[in-house]
C-alpha positions in Angstrom: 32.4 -64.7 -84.4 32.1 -65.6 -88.2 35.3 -66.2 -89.8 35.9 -66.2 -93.6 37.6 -69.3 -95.4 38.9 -67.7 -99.1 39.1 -70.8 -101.6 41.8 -69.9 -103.5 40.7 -72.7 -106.1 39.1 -69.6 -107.2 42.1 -67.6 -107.2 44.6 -66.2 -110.5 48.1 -69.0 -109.2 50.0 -66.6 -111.1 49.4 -64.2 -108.4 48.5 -66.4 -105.4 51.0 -64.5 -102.8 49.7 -61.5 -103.5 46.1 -62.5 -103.4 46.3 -64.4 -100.1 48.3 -61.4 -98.4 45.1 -59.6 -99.8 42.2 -61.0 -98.1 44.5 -61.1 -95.2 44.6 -57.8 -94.8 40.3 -58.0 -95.5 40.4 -59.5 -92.3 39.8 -63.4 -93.4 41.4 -65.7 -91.0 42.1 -68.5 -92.7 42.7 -70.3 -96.5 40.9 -72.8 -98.0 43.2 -75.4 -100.3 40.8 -77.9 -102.2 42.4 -81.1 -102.6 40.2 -83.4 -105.5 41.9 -86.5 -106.9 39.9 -87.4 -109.7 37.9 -90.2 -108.0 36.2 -88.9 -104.7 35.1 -86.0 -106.7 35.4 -85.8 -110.6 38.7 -83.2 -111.2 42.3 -82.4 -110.3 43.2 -80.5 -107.8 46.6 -79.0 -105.9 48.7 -80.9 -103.8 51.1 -80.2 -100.8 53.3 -78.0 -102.4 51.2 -75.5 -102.7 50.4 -74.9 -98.9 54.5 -75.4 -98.4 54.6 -72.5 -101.1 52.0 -70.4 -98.8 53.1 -71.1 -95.8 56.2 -68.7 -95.6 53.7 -66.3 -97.3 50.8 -66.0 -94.8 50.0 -66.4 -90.9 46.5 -67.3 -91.4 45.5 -71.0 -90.9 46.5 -73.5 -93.9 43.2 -75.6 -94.1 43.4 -78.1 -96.3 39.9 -79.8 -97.4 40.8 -83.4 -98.6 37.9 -84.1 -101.3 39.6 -87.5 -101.8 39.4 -91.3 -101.7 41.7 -92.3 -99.2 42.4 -89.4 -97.2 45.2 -91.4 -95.0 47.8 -91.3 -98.1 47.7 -87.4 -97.7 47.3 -86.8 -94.0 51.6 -86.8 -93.1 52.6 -85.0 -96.6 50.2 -81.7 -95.9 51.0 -82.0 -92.5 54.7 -81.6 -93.2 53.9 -78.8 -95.5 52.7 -76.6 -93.2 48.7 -77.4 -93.0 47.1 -76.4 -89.7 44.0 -78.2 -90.3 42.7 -81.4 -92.5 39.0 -81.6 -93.4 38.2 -85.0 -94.6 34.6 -86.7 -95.6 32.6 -89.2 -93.8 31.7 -90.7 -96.5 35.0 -91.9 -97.5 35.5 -93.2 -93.7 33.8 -96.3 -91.8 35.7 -95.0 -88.9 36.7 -91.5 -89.1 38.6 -92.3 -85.5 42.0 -93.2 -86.1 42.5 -91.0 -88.6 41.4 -87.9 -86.3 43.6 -89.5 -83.5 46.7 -89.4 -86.0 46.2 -86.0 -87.1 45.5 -84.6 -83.3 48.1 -86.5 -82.4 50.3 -84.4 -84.0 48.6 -81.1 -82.6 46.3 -80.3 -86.0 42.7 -79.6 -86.3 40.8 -82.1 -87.7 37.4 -81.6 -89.4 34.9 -84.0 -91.2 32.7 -83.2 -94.0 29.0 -84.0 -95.6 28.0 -84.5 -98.7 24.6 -82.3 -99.7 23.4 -86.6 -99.8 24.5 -86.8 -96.7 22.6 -86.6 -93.4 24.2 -84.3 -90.8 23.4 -87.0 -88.3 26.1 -89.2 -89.5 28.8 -87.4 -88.2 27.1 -87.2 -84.9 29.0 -90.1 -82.8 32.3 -87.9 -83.7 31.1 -84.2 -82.9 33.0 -84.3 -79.4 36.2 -85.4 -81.1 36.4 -82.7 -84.0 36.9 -79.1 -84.3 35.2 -78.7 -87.2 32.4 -79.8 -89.2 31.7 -78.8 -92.6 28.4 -79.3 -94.4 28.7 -79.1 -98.0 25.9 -76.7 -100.0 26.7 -77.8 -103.2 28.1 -81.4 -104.4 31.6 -80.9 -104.4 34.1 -80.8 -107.3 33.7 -77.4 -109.2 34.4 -73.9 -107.9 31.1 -71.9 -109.0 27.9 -74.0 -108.6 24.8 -72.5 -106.9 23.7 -73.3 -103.7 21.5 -75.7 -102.9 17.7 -75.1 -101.7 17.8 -77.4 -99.0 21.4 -76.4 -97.6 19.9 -73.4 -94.3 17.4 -76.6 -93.3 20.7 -79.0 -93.1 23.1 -76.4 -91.6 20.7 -75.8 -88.5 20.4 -79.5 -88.2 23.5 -79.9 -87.9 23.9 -76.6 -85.5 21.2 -78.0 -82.9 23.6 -81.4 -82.9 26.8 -79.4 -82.2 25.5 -77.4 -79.5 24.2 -80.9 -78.1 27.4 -82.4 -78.8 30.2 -80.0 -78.7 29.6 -76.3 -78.8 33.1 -75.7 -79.4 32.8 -77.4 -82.7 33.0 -74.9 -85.4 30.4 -75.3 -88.3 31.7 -74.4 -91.9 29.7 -74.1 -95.2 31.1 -74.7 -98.5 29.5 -74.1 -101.6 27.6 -71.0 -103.6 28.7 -68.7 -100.9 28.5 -65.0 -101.9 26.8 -61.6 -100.5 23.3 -63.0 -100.8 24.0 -67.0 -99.5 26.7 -66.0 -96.4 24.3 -63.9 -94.2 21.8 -66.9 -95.1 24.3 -69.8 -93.7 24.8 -67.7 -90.6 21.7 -67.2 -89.7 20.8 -71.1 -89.9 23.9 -71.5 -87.8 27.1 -71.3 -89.7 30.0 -69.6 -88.8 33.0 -70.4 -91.1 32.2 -69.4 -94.7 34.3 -70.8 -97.5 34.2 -68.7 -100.3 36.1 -68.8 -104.2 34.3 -67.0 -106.4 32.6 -64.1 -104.8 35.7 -63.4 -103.0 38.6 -63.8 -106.0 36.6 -62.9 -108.7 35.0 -59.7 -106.6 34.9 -57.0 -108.7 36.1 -54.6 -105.9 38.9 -57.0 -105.1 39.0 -59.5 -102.3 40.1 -57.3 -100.1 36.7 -55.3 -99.8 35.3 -58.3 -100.8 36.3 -60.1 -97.4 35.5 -56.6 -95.8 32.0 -56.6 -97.3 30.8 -60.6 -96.6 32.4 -59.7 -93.2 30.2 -56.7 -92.8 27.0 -58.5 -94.0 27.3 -60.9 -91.3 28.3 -59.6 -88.0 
């Protein structure tokens, strides 16, 4: 089943309840919440108040993609908040274990993330202790970028490890998704689909626009 991940970095904050109950009812199953700290990845970004602002709002998963330095300093205050899941990136993490212990520990879904200078392979060793991985198709930082050429050859790299590995592992894509790029990232293996743009600034709405990416791959 492919599930659709809204990025509400996308999103108008002056109507963010009303957006999220939106593609909600488009039959998306979960919200993205970028989280950049200036160094990781060159911009500014939301913090935990905003998923404890969303949480009373929504029941779809809170998941909370930590483009960050030190992903440790942020793992208890989005927890408390209300996140469901933390997404965090290898390359920030020698040893991604403890940190996915900690965060399991406390009955969360943990994810780790590639850079598009990444190869899939190094998150291999940690397939069988994650719920998610989540290859990047553009570099991260900015909402809007194109995705990248090489990005389907990557994501079924990395889907022939998972199945090896840990089919239970979902695989998310995150970057230059829209009506043309999501059926393309499903069939090379995907099946989480974060999307800003095309879904927030749809001109149908993202309602339909949910509807409509849904549609295109099932």
């Amino acid at each position: 089943m492919i599930s659709i991940a809204p990025s509400i970095l996308a999103a108008d904050f002056s109507r963010l309840g009303e957006l999220v109950r939106e593609i909600e009812l488009g039959g998306a199953d979960r919200v993205h919440v970028d989280v950049m700290d200036g160094h990781f990845v060159p911009n500014l970004s939301m913090g935990p108040i905003v998923v404890k602002g969303l949480r009373p709002v929504t029941r779809m998963q809170l998941e909370v993609h930590l483009m960050v330095t030190d992903p440790t300093m942020f793992v208890e205050p989005f927890l408390k908040s209300g996140a469901d899941s933390l997404i965090v990136h290898q390359e920030v993490l020698p040893d991604p274990r403890p940190l996915i212990r900690a965060v399991r520990g406390q009955g969360k879904r943990i994810g780790l993330a590639v850079n598009p200078g990444t190869p899939v392979e190094a998150i291999e060793a940690y397939l069988e202790d994650i719920d998610l991985a989540l290859c990047m198709t553009v570099w991260p930082g900015f909402g809007g970028q194109s995705f990248l050429p090489e990005s389907p050859e990557r994501i079924r790299a990395l889907r022939k490890l998972i199945e090896t590995r840990n089919p239970k592992c979902e695989l998310e894509v995150d970057g230059g998704i829209d009506m043309k790029t999501a059926p393309t990232s499903t069939s090379a293996g995907a099946n989480v689909l974060v999307a800003g743009t095309s879904i927030f600034g749809a001109a149908v709405g993202p309602r339909a626009a949910v509807q409509q990416m849904l549609k295109l791959t099932s």
